[in-house]
N, C-alpha and C positions, 0 to 999 in steps of 0.2 A: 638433580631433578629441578625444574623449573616452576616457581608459584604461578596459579592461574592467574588470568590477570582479572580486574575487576569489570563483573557487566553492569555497563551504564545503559543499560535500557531492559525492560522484559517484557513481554508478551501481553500483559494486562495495561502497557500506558498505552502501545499503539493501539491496542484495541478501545480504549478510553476513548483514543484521538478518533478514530474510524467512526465511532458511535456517535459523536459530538458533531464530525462533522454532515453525517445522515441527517441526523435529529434536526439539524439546522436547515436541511431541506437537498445540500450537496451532493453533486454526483462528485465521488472519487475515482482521481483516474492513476494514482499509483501515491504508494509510501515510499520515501527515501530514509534510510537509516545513516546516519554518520555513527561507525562503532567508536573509534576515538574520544566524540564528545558524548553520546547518548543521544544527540539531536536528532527528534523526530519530525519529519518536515510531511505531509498532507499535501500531497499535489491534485487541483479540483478542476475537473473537465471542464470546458467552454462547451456552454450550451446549443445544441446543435451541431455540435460536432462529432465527426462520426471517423469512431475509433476501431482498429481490427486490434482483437487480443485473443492472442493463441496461448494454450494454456497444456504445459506439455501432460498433464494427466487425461487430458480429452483424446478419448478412443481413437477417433478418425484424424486427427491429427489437423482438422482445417480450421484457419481461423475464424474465431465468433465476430461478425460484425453488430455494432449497436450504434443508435443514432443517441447523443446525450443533450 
């Protein structure tokens, strides 16, 4: 039987990062996790920029457009 390996990241820093970068006035337009290093990377929309994000728990299945 195989040891788990170790998580280098959990639920409470990204949510840390998400919050920080709100607070700071940021629109987020995706998290990138590297599980290898723990590296949490914050990727932040260009303003005015308009983004389609389909989100497969939404009913109808069509993408949300938003202007950022």
């Amino acid at each position: 039987m195989s040891h788990r390996t170790v998580n280098r990241f959990n639920q409470r820093e990204v949510a840390r990062a998400l919050k920080a970068a709100r607070l700071a006035g940021e629109t987020v337009d995706r998290v990138e996790i590297d599980p290898k290093s723990g590296k949490i990377a914050v990727i932040l929309a260009k303003p005015g920029e308009v983004t389609a994000q389909t989100n497969e728990w939404d009913e109808d299945g069509e993408p949300q457009t938003e202007i950022r």
